[in-house]
N, C-alpha and C positions, 0 to 999 in steps of 0.2 A: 571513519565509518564505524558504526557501532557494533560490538560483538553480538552473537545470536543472542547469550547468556546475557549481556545487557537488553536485548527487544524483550526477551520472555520477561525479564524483572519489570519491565515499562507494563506490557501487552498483556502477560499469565504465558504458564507454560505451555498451555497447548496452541498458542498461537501459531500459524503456519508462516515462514520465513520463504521468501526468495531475494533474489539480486538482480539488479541489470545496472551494467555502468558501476556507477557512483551511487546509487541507489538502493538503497533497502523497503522492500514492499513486503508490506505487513498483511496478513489476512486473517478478518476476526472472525472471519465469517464460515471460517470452514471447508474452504471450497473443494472442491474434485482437484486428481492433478491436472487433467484435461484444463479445468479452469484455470489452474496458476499458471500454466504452461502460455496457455490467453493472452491472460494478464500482462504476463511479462513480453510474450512476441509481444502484444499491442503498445506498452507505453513506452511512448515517446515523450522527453520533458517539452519539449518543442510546442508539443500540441495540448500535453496536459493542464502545465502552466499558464496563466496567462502574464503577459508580459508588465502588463498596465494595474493591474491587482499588487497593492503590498504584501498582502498574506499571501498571494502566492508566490510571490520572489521569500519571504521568510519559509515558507515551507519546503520551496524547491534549495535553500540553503541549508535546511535540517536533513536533506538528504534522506528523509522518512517519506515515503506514503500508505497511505493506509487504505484500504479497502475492505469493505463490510457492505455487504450486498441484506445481511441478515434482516435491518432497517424497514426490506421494501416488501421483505416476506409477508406482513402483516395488511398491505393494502390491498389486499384482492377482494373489497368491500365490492 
C-alpha cells in the first residue's frame, strides 16, 4: 500500500487521503468530511469494480481510487 507522502507526490499535497481495507482513496475534489466519511462507508470493491472490465481488475490491483466529483461541477448548463 502506498504511503500518504507517496499519494501527495502522485496527487499534490493538498489532496485529501482515506483508507478502507486494502484501499487507498484519493479525493481531488476537495470534499467535506461529511463526504469522505460517504465515500468510504459506501465503497464496496464488489460493486465498484466490474468483474468483466480489464481496467478495472488493473485498477482494483493498483489498490488506488480516485474520486473527483469537481469534473461534474461545471455541467449545470
Amino acid at each position: 500500500m502506498l504511503s500518504n507522502k507517496q499519494i501527495r507526490a502522485l496527487y499534490g499535497a493538498s489532496v485529501v487521503i482515506s483508507r478502507k481495507g486494502a484501499f487507498v482513496l484519493v479525493h481531488l475534489d476537495r470534499p467535506s468530511k461529511a463526504t469522505v466519511r460517504r465515500r468510504r462507508r459506501e465503497f464496496d470493491p464488489v460493486e465498484f469494480f466490474c468483474p468483466d472490465c480489464p481496467l478495472c481488475q488493473l485498477l482494483k490491483q493498483s489498490g488506488v481510487v480516485v474520486f473527483d466529483d469537481s469534473i461534474y461541477a461545471g455541467d449545470e448548463e
